[in-house]
C-alpha positions as CSV (number, residue, x, y, z in Angstrom):
1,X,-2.3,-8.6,3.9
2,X,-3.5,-12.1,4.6
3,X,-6.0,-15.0,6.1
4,X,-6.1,-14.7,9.8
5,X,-5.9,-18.3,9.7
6,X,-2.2,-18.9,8.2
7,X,-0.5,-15.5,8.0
8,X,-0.7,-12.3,9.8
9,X,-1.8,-8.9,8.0
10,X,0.9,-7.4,6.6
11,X,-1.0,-4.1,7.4
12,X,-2.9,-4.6,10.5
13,X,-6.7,-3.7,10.7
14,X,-8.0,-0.6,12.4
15,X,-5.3,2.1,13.8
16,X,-5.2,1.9,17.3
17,X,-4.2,4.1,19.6
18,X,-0.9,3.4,21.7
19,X,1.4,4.7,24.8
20,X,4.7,4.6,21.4
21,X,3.9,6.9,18.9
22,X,5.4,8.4,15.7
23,X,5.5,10.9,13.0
24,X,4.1,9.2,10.4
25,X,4.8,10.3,6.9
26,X,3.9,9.5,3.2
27,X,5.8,10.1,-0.3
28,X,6.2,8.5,-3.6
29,X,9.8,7.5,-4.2
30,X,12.2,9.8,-5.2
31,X,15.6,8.1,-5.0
32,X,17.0,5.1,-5.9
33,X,17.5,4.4,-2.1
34,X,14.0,4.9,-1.4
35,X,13.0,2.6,-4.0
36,X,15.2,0.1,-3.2
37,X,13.8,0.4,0.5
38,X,10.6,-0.4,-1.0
39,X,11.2,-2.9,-2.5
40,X,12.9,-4.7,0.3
41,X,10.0,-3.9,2.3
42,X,7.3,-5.7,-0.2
43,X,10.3,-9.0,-0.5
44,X,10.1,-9.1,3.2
45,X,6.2,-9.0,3.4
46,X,5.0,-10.8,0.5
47,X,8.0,-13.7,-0.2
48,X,9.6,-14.2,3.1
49,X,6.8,-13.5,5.4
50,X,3.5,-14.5,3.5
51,X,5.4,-17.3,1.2
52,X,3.4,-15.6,-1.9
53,X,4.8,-15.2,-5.5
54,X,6.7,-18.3,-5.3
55,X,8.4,-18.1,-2.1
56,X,8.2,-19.9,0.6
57,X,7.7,-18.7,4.5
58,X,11.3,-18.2,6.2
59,X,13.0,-18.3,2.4
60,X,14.4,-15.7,0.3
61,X,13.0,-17.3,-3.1
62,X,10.5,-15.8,-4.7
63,X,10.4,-12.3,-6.5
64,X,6.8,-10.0,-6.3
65,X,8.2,-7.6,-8.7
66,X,6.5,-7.3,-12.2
67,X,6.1,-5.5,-15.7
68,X,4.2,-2.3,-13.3
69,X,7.5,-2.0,-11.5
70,X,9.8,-0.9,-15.1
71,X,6.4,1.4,-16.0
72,X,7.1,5.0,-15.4
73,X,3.4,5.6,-15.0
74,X,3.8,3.4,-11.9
75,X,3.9,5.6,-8.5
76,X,6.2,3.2,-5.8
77,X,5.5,5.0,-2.3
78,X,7.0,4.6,1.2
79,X,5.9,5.1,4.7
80,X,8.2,6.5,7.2
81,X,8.0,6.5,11.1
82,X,9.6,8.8,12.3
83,X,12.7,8.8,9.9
84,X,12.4,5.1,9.4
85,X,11.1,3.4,5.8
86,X,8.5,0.9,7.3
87,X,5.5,0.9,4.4
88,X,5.1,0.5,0.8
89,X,2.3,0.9,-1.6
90,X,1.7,1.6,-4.9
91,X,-0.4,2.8,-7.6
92,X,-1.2,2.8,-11.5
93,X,-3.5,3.5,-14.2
94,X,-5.0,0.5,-16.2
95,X,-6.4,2.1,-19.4
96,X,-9.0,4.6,-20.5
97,X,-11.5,6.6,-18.3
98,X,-9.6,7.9,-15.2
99,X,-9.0,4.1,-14.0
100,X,-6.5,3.4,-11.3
101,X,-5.2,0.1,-9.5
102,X,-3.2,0.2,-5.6
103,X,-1.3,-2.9,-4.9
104,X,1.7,-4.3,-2.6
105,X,0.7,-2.5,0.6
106,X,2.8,-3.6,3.1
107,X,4.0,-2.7,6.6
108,X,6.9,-4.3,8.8
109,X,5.9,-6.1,11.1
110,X,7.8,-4.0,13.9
111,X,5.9,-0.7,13.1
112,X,2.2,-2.8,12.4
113,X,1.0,-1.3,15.5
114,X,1.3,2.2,14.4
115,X,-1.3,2.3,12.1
116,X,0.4,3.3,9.2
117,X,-1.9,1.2,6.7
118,X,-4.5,3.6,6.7
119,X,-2.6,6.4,5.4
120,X,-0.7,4.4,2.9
121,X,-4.2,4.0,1.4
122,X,-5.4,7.7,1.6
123,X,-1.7,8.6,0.2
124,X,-2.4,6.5,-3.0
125,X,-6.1,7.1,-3.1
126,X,-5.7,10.9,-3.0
127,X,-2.2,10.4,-5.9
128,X,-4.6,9.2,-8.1
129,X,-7.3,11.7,-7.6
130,X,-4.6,14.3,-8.3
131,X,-3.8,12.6,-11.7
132,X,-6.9,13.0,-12.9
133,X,-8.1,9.3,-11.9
134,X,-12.1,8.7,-11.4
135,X,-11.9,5.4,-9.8
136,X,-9.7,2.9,-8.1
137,X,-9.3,-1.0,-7.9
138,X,-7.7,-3.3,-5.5
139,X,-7.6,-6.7,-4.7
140,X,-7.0,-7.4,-1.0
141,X,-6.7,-10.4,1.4
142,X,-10.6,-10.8,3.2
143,X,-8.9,-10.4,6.9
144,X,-8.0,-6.4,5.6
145,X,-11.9,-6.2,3.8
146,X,-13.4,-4.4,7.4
147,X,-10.4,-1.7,7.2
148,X,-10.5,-0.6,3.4
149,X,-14.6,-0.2,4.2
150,X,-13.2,1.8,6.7
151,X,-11.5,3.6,4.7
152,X,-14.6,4.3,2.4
153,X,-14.4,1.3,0.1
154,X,-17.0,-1.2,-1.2
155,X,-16.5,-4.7,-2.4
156,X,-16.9,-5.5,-6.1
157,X,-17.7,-9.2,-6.9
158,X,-16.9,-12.4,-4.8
159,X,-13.3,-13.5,-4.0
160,X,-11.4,-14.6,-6.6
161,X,-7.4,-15.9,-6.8
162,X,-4.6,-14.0,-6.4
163,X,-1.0,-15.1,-6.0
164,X,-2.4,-18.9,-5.0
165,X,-4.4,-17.2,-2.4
166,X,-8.5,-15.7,-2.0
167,X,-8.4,-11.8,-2.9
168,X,-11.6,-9.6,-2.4
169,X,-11.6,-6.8,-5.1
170,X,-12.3,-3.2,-4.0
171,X,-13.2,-0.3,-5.7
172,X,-13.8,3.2,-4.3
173,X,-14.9,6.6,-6.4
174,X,-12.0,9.3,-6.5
175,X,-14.1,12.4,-6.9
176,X,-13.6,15.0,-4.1
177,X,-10.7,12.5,-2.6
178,X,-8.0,14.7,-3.1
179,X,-8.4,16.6,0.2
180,X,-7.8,13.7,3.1
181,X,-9.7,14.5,6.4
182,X,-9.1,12.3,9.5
183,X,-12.1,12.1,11.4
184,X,-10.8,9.9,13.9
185,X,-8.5,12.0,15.2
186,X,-5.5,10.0,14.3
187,X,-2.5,10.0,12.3
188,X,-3.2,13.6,11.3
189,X,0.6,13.7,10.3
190,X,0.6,11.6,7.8
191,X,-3.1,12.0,6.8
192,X,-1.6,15.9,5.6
193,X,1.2,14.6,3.8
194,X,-1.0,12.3,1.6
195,X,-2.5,15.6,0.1
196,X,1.0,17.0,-0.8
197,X,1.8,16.7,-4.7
198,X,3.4,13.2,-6.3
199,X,6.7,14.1,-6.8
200,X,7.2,10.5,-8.8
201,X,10.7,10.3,-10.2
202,X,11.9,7.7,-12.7
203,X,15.1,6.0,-10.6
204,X,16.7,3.0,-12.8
205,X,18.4,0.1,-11.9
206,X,16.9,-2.8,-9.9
207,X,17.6,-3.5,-6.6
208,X,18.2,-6.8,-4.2
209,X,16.2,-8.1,-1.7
């Protein structure tokens, strides 16, 4: 996610429709493979790509891992095309009263233009409303503000700074989101898988970028 200025969205806006299309798929990670895709994914995105959490565009250096990442509560989940790991999100409760937080969304660049964003989101949105969460946070980059409205979120406060960069927060209710509907017409794939139940498994061990 990012300024349209200096870097490009590491999700995309809007799914669009297009001639190449895919199976898309959803799940929280369940191997230490999968994990370690996901992690490379987010390293890609976030410190090579976008030069945030102390990389630098181009460079390996850097590391966006954190204390969330070692927490079992924490859900990591992967996006698939097809059979290929291409997106990563994930989710976690911060304290009392059903709270929830999604971070590190991330697509490859390659795959951007099959929409998978929006059902990365709906995956972790409906996750949380499964545990028992009432309401979750996230703080994005303003060029991905339109598609989390979209996606039935509202903007909480002004921007404020994240990673060295401006960050919107976001907030949307979780009541009556555990059943995903796409009223589009799109991605209906991966839009049923996000309603499918966390099958979070604690995988040890951390993995290179």
């Amino acid at each position: 996610m990012a300024e349209p200025s200096s870097r490009s969205s590491a999700t995309v806006s809007l799914p669009r429709r297009s001639l190449q299309t895919a199976l898309l798929t959803c799940d929280a990670v369940a191997t230490e493979a999968e994990r370690c895709a996901h992690m490379r994914i987010r390293h890609q995105v976030f410190v090579i790509e976008q030069g945030l959490f102390g990389g630098a565009c181009g460079r390996t250096g850097g590391d966006d891992t954190d204390v969330h990442d070692d927490d079992p509560a924490t859900i990591h989940v992967i996006g698939r095309a097809d059979e290929t790991i291409c997106g990563t999100v994930r989710l976690y409760p911060i304290g009392p009263a059903g709270r929830w937080k999604g971070d590190r969304l991330a697509v490859l660049a390659d795959y951007r233009h099959l929409g998978l964003g929006a059902p990365l989101v709906r995956f972790a949105v409906s996750s949380a409303a499964r545990l028992g969460g009432r309401e979750m946070e996230a703080f994005i980059q303003p060029a991905n503000v339109a598609f989390f409205r979209w996606l039935g979120w509202r903007p909480a406060g002004g921007l404020v700074d994240y990673a060295g960069i401006p960050h919107q927060r976001m907030r949307i209710d979780l009541i009556d989101r555990i059943d995903v509907n796409d009223q589009n017409g799109t991605l209906t794939a991966c839009a049923r898988m996000a309603v499918i139940s966390v099958r979070a498994v604690a995988v040890s061990g951390r993995c290179r970028a």
